[in-house]
N, C-alpha and C positions, 0 to 999 in steps of 0.2 A: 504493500500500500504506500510505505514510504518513496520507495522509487520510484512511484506510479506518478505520486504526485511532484517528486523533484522532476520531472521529464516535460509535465503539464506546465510547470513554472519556466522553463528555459524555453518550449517552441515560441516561434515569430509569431505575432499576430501579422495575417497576410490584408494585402491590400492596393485595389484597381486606383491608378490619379485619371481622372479623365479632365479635358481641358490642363494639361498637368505645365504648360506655362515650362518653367524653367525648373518643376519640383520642388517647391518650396509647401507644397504638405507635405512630401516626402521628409524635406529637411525636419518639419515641424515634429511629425509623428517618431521619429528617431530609428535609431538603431535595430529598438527592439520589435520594430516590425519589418516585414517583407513585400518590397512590389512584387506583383509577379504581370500589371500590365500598365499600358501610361501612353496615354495616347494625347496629341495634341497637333492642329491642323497648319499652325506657323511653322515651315521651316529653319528658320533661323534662330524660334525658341525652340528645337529640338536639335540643335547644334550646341545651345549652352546645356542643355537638357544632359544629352553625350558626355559632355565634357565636364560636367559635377558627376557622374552619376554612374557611367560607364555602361556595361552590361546590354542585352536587347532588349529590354522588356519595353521600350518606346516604338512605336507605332506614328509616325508621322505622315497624317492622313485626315481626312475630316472623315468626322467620327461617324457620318451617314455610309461610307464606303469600309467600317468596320463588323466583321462577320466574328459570331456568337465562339467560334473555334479559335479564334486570334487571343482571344482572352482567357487563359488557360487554369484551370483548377478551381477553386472557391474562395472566395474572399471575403473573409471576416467584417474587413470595412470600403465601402466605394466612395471617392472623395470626387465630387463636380463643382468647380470655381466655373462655371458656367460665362459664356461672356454675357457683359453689363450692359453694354451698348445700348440695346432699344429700351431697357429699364430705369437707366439712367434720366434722371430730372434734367442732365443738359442734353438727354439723345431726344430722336424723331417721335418717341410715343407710342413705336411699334409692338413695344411689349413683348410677348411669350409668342406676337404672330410675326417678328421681325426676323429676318436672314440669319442674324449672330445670334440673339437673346433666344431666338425660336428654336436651337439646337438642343433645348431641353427636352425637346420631344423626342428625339431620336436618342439621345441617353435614357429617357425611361425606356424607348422600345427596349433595346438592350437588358434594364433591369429584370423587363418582364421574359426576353426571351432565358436569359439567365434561370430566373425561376421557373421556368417552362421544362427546362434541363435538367432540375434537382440541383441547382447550382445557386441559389436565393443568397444574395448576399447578409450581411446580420445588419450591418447599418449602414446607413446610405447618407452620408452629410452634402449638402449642398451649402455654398458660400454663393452670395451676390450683395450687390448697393442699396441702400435702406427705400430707393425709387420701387422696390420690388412688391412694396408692404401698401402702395399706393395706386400703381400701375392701371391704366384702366379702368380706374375707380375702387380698386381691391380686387377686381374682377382676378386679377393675374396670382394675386398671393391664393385665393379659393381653388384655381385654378391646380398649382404647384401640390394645396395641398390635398384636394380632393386625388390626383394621380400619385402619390403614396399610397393616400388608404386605399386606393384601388389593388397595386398591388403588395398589398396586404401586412402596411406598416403601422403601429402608430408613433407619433411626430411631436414634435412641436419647435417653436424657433424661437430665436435670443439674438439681443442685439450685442458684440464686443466691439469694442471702440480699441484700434490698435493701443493707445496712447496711454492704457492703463499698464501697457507691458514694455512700450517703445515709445518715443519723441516724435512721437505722428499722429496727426489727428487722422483718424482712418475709422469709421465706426464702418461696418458693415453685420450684415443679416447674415441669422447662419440657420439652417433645416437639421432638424438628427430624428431620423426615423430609425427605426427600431423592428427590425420583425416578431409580429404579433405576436408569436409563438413565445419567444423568450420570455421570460421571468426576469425581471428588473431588480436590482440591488434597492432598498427603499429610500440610500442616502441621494437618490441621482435625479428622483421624480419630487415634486411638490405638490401642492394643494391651488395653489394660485401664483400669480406672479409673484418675481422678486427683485432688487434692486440687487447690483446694476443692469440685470439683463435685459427685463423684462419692461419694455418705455411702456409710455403713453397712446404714442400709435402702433406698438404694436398689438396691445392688448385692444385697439379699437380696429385692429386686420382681426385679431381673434373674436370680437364680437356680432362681425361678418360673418363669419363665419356658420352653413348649416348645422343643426344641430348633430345629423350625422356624424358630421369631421370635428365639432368639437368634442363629442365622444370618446374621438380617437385621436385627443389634443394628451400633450406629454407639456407639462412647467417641469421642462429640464433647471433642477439644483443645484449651483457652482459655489462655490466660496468665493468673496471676493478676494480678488490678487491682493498680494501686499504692494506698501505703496513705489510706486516705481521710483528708483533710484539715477537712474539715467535720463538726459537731459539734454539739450539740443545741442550746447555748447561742446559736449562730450566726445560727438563724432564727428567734429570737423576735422577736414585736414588742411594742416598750414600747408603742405605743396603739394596742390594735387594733381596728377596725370592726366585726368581728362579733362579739365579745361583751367582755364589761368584765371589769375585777380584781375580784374577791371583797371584801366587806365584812371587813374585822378577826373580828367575829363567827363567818363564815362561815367565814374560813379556820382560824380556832380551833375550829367543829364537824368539820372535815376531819380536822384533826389528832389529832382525838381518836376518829377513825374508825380510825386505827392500832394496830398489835400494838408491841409493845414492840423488837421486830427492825426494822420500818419507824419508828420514833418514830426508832434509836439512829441510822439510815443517815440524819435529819433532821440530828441534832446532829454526826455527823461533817460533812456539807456546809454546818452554819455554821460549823465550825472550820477548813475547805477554805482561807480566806484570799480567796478570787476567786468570784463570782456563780457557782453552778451552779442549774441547772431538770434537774426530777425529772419525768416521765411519771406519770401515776397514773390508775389502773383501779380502781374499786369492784367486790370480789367477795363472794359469799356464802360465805362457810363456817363449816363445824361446829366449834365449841368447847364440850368436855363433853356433846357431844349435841343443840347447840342451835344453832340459824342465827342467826348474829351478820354481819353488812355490815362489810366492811373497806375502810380505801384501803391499795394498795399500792403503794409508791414505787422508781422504779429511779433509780439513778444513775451511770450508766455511760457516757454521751453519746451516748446513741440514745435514741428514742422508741419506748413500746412498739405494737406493729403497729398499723394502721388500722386499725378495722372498721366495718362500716355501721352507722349507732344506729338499730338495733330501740326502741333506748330508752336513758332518761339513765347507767343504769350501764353502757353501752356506747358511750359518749362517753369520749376522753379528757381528761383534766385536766392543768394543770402545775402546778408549784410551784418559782417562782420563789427563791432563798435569797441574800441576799448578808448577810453576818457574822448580826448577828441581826432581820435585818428576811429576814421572810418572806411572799410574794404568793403567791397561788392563784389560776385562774380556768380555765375550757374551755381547750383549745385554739382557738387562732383560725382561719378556715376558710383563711385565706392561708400558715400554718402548715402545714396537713395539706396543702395542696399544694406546698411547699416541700419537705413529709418526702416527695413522689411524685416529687419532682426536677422540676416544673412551671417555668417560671420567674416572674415577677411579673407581666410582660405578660399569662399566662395568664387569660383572663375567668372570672369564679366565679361561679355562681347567689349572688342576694342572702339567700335564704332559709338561715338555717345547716344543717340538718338535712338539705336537699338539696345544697348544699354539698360538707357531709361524705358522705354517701353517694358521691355522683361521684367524689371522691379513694378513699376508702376500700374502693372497687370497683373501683380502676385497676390498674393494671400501672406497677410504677416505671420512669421514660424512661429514664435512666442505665443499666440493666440492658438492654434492647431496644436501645439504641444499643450496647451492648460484643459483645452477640450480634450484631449488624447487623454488626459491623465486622469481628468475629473468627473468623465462621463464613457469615452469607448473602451478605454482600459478596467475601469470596474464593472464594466458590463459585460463584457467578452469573459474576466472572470469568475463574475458573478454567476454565469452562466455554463462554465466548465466544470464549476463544484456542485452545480445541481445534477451536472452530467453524471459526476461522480459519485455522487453520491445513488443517483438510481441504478448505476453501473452496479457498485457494490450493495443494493439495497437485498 
């Protein structure tokens, strides 16, 4: 019985990335488990993919031209960072029927041919942008969770904000389905909502909700994190390789890209006493009627979120300040992988613009490993000791 069980405690929890980006749930969920598929339709993020990661198990292909045999064995856990695109508040509004966002569809086929095979995964997480909880008028979140319960999970979703684990504001939505069949550990499910996970709006997506699928609603349990200790200032780097400091000149037309409210939040952080760096986003807006480009500056020791650059006003900036010497330049791409909770070993495309995309369309590790710890990992073992136990009953 004792080596029964030391044997149960050392196997991999196994596990599919779909949409798998550059593996960054991979990186998250760690060691202790095993891919055994990863499929992702960029080729370029399945070159960095390669090159952290090694091995075949990557399939670079859209994921409509992958077949039920390509995906090999049973996996524990199925992980879908799903693209954001049409769900996104700044996308077209396409939703769950858009070209990108709509690839959700062809990942449940999969789950159900899966289960068709005797191959039913145990849990199925979905990541996406908190536009997901709104979409269509909720129509898209009823949508997401009504095709769970179909195939025969019960669910529920939580909002983590990177920035309680890393210097990023990054909140996104996260799904943990569960097959019905298992037996849940009682520390992982709740009674009602709870802080932080559980907002406002999303418990007003769950009041949408028929009464069906909330039947088959989960208020997944987490503890909150302790309080993060790292800080924006923490991962800069004085010389960094993918782009340079700004010319005097240059950081002096930035400055002059501010409103009088970002100028003032300038001069308080030279009077800070101690180096702080500001994030800063170029936006358009209307003043008196007219479109005027602004930089806006935070200073609260996160960065503001990642996003893909479509383009240079969708690149971040910093602004470096110590007393009255003031630096500007991008962020550096070792940087935005830092704000993903990547670590430095991490290999980065040399190109910056692909770079940053890769980061900026990841899933933060630090968040996937607290979910890995505090919810798939007690449940997967939760679930082998009941094995065990009727094995030897």
């Amino acid at each position: 019985m004792l080596v029964h069980t030391e044997m149960k405690q050392t196997e991999k929890h196994t596990f599919f990335e779909f949409f798998a980006g550059g593996g960054m749930a991979r990186a998250g969920l760690g060691e202790q488990w095993e891919c055994l598929f990863a499929n992702d339709f960029d080729r370029k993020k399945a070159v960095s993919y390669q090159a952290n990661w090694g091995g075949d198990e990557l399939i670079a292909d859209d994921i409509r031209n992958i077949a039920p045999e390509e995906m090999p064995g049973v996996a524990d856990l199925v992980w879908g960072s799903f693209p954001c695109q049409d769900l996104s508040l700044a996308g077209g509004g396409a939703g769950l029927k858009g070209n990108r966002s709509g690839t959700f569809w062809p990942f449940i086929h999969h789950m159900q041919a899966l289960a068709d095979e005797g191959r039913k995964p145990r849990i199925i997480c979905l990541e996406n942008v908190l536009g997901t909880l709104t979409s269509h008028k909720g129509g898209d979140f009823v949508s997401i969770c009504e095709a769970l319960s179909k195939l025969g999970y019960r669910f529920g979703a939580f909002v983590a904000d990177a920035s309680l684990f890393i210097p990023q504001s990054r909140p996104r939505l996260f799904f943990v389905a569960i097959d019905d069949a298992i037996d849940l550990p009682p520390e992982v499910n709740d009674d009602g909502p709870q802080a932080p996970w559980h907002t406002r709006a999303l418990h007003k997506a769950y009041d949408r909700l028929p009464e069906d699928l909330q039947s088959n609603w989960l208020w997944w349990n987490m503890p909150s994190p302790a309080k993060r200790n790292l800080n924006f200032i923490d991962i800069i780097e004085e010389e960094p390789t993918s782009t340079k400091w700004h010319s005097k000149a240059q950081t002096t037309e930035l400055l002059s890209m501010m409103s009088e409210v970002n100028l003032a939040k300038v001069e308080t952080a030279k009077a800070a006493g101690i180096p702080m760096v500001g994030g800063i986003y170029k936006r358009t807006r209307y003043e008196h009627g007219i479109k005027v480009q602004r930089a806006e500056i935070r200073f609260d020791n996160v960065a503001g979120c990642l996003r893909t650059p479509a383009g240079g006003s969708s690149r971040q900036l910093i602004m470096l300040i110590e007393g009255d010497r003031i630096r500007s330049r991008l962020i550096s791409t070792r940087e935005t992988a830092r704000l993903m909770g990547l670590p430095d070993s991490y290999i980065l495309p040399k190109a910056y613009n692909e770079a940053y995309h890769l980061t900026g369309d990841g899933v933060a590790v630090p968040i996937v490993r607290y979910i890995a710890k505090n919810i798939f990992e007690p449940v997967l073992q939760h679930s082998a000791a009941v094995m065990d136990e009727s094995e030897f009953a």
